[in-house]
C-alpha positions in Angstrom: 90.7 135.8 113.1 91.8 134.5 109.9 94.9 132.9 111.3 93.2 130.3 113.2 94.5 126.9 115.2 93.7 124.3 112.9 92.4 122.5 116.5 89.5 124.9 116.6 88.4 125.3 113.0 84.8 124.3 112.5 83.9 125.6 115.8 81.2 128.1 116.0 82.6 129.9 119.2 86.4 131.4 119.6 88.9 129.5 121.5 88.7 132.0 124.4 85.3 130.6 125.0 85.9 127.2 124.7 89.1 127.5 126.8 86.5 129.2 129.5 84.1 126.7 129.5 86.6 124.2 129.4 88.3 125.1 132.1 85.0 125.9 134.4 84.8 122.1 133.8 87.7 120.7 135.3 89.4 123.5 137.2 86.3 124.2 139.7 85.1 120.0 139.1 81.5 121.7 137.8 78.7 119.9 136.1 77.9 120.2 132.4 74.2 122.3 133.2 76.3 124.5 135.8 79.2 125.5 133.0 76.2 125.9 130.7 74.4 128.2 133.5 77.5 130.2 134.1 78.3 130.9 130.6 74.6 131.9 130.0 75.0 134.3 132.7 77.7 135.8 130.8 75.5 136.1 127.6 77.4 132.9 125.7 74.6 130.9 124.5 76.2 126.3 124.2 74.2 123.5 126.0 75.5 120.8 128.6 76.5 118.7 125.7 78.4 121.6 123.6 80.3 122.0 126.8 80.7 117.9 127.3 82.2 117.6 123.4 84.7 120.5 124.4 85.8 118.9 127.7 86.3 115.6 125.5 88.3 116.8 123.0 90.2 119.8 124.5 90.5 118.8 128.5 93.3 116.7 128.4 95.5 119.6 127.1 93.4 122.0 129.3 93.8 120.2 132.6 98.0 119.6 132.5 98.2 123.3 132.0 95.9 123.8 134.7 97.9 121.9 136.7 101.1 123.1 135.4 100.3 126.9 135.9 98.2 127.1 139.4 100.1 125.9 141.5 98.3 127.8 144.4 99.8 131.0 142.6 97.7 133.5 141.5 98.7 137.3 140.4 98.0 140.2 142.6 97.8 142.4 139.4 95.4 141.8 136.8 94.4 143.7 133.2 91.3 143.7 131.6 91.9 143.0 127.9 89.2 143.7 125.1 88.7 142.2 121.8 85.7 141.7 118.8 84.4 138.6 118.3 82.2 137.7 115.2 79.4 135.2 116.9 76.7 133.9 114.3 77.8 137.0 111.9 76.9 139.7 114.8 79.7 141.4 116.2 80.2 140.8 120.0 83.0 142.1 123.2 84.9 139.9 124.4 86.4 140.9 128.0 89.2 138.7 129.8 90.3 139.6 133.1 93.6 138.0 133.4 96.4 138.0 135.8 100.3 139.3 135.8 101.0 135.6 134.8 98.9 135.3 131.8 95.8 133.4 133.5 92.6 134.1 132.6 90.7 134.8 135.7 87.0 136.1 134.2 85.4 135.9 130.5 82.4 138.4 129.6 80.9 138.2 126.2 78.7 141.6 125.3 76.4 142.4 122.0 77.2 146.0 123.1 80.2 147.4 124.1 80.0 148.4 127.7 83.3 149.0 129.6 81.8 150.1 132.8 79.9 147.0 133.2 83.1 144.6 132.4 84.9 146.7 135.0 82.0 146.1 137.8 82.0 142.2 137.0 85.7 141.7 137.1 86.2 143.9 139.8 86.0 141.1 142.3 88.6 138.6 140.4 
C-alpha cells in the first residue's frame, strides 16, 4: 500500500474501511454509535467521532456515488475478494463481498485468516 490516494494519507485505517463506515452512515441513514457498533462487530476498532470526521470529510463524494450507482440495482452475483491489511503494525484480512457491478456489499476485518468464517458472514449478502 505504498501507492496511496493522497486523500487518505495520515489515516490510520485503509480506505476500504473508511469507505465502509462511511457508507453505513449515509447509505442505511445510521447513527455515529450504531456505525461504530457494527464495525466493532466486525473486529474494526474507531469511535462515534472517528466515524463523524470520515462522514465530514469523505461523504459528500461518498453519497453522489451512492446515489449514482444504486439505483435500486443490486448484482445477483457476488465474489468474495481477500487482501492484507497492516493495522497498528499487525497484519490483518480484509474480506469484501462485493457484487457483479463492483459494489461492496459486506467488509470483515480478521487478525487471523479464516476463510470459512468470511464465507458464513457473507453468505447472506
Amino acid at each position: 500500500m505504498t501507492d496511496r490516494d493522497p486523500l487518505y494519507r495520515r489515516h490510520r485505517f485503509p480506505p476500504e474501511i473508511i469507505a465502509h463506515a462511511v457508507r453505513l452512515y449515509f447509505r442505511f441513514l445510521l447513527s455515529l454509535r450504531m456505525v461504530e457498533d457494527m464495525l466493532a462487530a466486525r473486529g474494526i476498532i474507531v469511535s462515534h467521532q472517528t466515524v463523524r470526521l470520515w462522514a465530514e470529510k469523505f461523504g459528500r463524494a461518498f453519497a453522489s456515488e451512492i446515489r449514482r450507482r444504486s439505483a435500486g440495482r443490486l448484482g445477483d452475483k457476488w465474489h468474495l475478494h481477500e487482501a492484507d491489511v497492516s493495522i497498528r503494525g499487525k497484519k490483518h484480512w480484509l474480506w469484501r463481498a462485493v457484487d457483479q457491478n463492483g459494489f461492496v456489499l459486506e467488509v470483515l476485518v480478521q487478525s487471523r485468516r479464516n476463510a470459512k468464517a468470511a464465507k458464513r458472514l457473507c453468505a447472506n449478502c
